[in-house]
C-alpha positions as CSV (number, residue, x, y, z in Angstrom):
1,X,52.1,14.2,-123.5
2,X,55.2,15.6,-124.7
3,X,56.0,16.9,-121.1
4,X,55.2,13.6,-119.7
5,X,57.9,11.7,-121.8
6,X,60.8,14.3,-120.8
7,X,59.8,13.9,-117.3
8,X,59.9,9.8,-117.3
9,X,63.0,10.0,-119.3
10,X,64.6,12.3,-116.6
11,X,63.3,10.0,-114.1
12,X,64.6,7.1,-115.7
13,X,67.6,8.5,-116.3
14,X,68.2,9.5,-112.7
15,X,67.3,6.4,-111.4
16,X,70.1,4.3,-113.8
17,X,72.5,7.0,-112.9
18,X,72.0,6.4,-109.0
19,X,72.7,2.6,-109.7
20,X,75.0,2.5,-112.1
21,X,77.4,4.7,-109.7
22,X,76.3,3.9,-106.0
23,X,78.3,0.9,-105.3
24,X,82.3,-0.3,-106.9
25,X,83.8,-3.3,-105.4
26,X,87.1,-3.5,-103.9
27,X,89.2,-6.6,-104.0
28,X,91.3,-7.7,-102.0
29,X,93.5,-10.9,-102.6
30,X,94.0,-13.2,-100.1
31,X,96.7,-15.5,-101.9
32,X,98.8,-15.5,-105.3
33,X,96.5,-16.2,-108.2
34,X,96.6,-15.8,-112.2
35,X,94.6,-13.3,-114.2
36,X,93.3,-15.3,-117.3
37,X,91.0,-14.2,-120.1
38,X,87.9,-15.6,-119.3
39,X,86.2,-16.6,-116.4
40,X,87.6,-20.1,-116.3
41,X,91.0,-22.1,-116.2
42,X,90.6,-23.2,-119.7
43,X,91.4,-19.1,-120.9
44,X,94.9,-17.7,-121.2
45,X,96.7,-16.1,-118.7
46,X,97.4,-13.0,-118.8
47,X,98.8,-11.8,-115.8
48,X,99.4,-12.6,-111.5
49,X,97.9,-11.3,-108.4
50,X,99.8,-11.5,-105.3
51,X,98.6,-11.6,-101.2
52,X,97.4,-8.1,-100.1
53,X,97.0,-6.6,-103.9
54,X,94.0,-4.3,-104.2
55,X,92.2,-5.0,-107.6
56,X,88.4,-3.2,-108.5
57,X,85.6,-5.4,-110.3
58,X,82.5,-7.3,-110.0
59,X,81.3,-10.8,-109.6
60,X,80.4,-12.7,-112.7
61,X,77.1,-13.9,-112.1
62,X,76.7,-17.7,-111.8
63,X,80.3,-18.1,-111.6
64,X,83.4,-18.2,-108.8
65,X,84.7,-15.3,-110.5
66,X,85.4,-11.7,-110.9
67,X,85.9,-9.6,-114.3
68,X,88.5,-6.9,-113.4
69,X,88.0,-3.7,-114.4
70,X,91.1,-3.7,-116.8
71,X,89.0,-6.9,-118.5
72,X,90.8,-9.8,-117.0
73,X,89.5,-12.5,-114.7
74,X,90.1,-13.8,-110.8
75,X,88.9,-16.4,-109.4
76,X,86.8,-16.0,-106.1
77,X,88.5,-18.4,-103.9
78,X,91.4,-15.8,-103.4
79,X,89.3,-12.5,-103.3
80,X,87.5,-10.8,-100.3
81,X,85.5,-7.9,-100.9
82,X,84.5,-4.7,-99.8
83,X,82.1,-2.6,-100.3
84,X,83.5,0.7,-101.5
85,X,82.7,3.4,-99.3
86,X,81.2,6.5,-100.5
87,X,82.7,10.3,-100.2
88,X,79.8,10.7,-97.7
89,X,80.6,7.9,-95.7
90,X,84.3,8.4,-95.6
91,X,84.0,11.6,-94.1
92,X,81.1,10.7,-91.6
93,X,83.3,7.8,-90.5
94,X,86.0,8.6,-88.3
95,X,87.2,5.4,-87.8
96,X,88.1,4.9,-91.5
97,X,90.9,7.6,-90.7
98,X,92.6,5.5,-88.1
99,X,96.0,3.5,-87.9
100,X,97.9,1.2,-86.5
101,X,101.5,1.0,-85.2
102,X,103.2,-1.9,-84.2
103,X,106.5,-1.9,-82.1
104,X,108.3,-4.9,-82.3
105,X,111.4,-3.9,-80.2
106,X,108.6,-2.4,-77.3
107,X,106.5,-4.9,-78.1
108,X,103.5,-2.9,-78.1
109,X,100.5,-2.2,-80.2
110,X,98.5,1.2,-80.8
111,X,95.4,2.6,-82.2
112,X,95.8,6.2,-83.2
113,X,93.3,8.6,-84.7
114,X,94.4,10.5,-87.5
115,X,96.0,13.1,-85.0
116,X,98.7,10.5,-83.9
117,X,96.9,10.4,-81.0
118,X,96.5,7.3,-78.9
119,X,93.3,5.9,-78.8
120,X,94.2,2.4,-77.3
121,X,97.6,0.9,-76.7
122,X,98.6,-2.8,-75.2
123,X,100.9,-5.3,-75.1
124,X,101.5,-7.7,-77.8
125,X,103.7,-10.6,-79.3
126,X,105.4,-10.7,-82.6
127,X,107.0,-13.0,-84.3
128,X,109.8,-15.4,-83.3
129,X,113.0,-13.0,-83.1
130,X,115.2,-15.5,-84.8
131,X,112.8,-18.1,-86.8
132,X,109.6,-15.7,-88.4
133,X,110.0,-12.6,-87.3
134,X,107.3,-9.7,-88.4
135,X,108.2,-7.9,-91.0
136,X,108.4,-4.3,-90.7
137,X,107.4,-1.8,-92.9
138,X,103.7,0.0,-93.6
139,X,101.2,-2.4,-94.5
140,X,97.1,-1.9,-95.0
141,X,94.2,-4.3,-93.6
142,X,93.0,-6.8,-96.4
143,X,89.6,-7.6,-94.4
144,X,88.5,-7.8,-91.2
145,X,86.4,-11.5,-89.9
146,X,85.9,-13.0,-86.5
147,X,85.6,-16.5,-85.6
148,X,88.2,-17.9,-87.7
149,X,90.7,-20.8,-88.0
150,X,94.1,-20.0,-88.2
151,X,97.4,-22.3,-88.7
152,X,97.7,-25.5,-87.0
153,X,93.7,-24.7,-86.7
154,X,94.2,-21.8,-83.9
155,X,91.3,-20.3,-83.3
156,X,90.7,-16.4,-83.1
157,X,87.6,-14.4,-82.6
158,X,89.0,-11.2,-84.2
159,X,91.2,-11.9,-87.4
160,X,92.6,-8.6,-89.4
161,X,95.3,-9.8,-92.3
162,X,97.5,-7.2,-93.6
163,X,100.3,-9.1,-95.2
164,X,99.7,-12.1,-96.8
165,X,98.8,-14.1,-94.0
166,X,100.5,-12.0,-91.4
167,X,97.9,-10.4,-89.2
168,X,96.6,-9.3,-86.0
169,X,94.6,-11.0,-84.1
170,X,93.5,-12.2,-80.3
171,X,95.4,-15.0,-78.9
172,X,94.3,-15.8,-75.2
173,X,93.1,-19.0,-76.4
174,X,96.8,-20.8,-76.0
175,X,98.8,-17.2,-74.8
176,X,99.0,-16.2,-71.0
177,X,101.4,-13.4,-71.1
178,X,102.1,-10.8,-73.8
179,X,104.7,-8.0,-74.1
180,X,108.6,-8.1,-72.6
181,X,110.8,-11.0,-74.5
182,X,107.9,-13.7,-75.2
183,X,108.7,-12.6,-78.7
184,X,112.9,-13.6,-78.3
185,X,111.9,-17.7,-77.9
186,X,108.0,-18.2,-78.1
187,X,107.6,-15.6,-80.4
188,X,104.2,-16.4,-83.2
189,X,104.5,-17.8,-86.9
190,X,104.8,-14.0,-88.1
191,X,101.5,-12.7,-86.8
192,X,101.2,-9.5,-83.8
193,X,99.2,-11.8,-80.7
194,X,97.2,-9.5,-79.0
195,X,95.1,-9.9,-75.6
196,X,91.5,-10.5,-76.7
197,X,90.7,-7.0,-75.0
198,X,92.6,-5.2,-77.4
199,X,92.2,-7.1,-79.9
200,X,88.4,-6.6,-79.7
201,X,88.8,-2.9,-79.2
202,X,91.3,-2.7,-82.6
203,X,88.9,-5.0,-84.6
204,X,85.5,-2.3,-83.7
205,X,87.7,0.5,-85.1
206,X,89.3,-0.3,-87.8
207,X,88.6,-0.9,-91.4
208,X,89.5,-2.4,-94.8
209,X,92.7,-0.8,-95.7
210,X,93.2,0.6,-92.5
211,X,97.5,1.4,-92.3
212,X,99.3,-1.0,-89.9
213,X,103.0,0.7,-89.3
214,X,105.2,-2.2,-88.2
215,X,108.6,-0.6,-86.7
């Protein structure tokens, strides 16, 4: 009898071990938000989130909110999240060691293994040069969707933010040419338009916080 209790309590223990450490959320947030108290408006606040922070913690069950895991509160409606990969699938998953460079003055676009080397490359279009031009710098994707609504209800099959709302994303839908000096007078909102092609091929490898190089 003795034996049998050690064995369930090993099994037991095993089996709260595997789920209490196989999955941690990553959160992305999507737009500027308050960190309060308590899962509701009427606690304190105690703090801000901004577009493209990366916050860990879990949904509060029943509720459009997340605890933190410093103790504070988000609400949902700013939050995407990702299931945090394991070691095991890191490693096994090439693509999550992939990057992205944008070059505004070329205007071009490339996916790169870890090597540097080029896996795709295309022409895009950046912002408009003198009114909302991208900014450069190094920048990681929030989330990845398709079939989405973008402003002045745009519509784009493969959407990947990386900067507040500052993405890339396909944009054959109202764009015939891309590359050259588009960008000089019909340049986007702030967003890098792609040809759906390469957009497609970007969006299949690519993860969350995949690095975007804008230079």
């Amino acid at each position: 009898m003795k034996k049998i209790m050690v064995s369930l309590f090993v099994v037991f223990s095993c089996i709260f071990f595997i789920n209490s450490t196989s999955y941690a959320a990553e959160l992305f947030v999507l737009g500027n938000a308050n960190l309060r108290e308590g899962p509701s408006t009427e606690y304190a606040i105690l703090g801000s989130a901004y577009p493209g922070q990366k916050l860990y913690g879990s949904k509060v069950p029943d509720k459009d909110w997340y605890k933190l895991d410093n103790g504070l509160y988000i609400t949902a409606l700013v939050i995407s999240e990702q299931s945090q990969a394991t070691e095991t699938e890191s490693v096994s998953n090439n693509i999550a060691t992939n990057y992205v460079v944008v070059n505004i003055d070329n205007q071009y676009v490339a996916l790169k293994n870890e090597f540097g080397e080029t896996i795709v490359d295309g022409p895009c279009v950046s912002g408009n040069a003198s009114t909302s031009p991208t900014p450069r710098g190094t920048y990681y994707i929030y989330f990845k969707s398709m079939n989405q609504y973008l402003m002045n209800n745009s519509f784009v099959k493969y959407w990947m933010p990386f900067n507040g709302g500052i993405g890339l994303h396909d944009a054959d839908g109202w764009r015939y040419e891309y590359g050259g000096g588009i960008y000089q007078y019909a340049g986007s909102h702030g967003c890098v338009n792609l040809p759906e092609w390469l957009a497609e091929c970007i969006y299949n490898n690519v993860v969350a916080g995949t690095k975007v190089i804008v230079e």
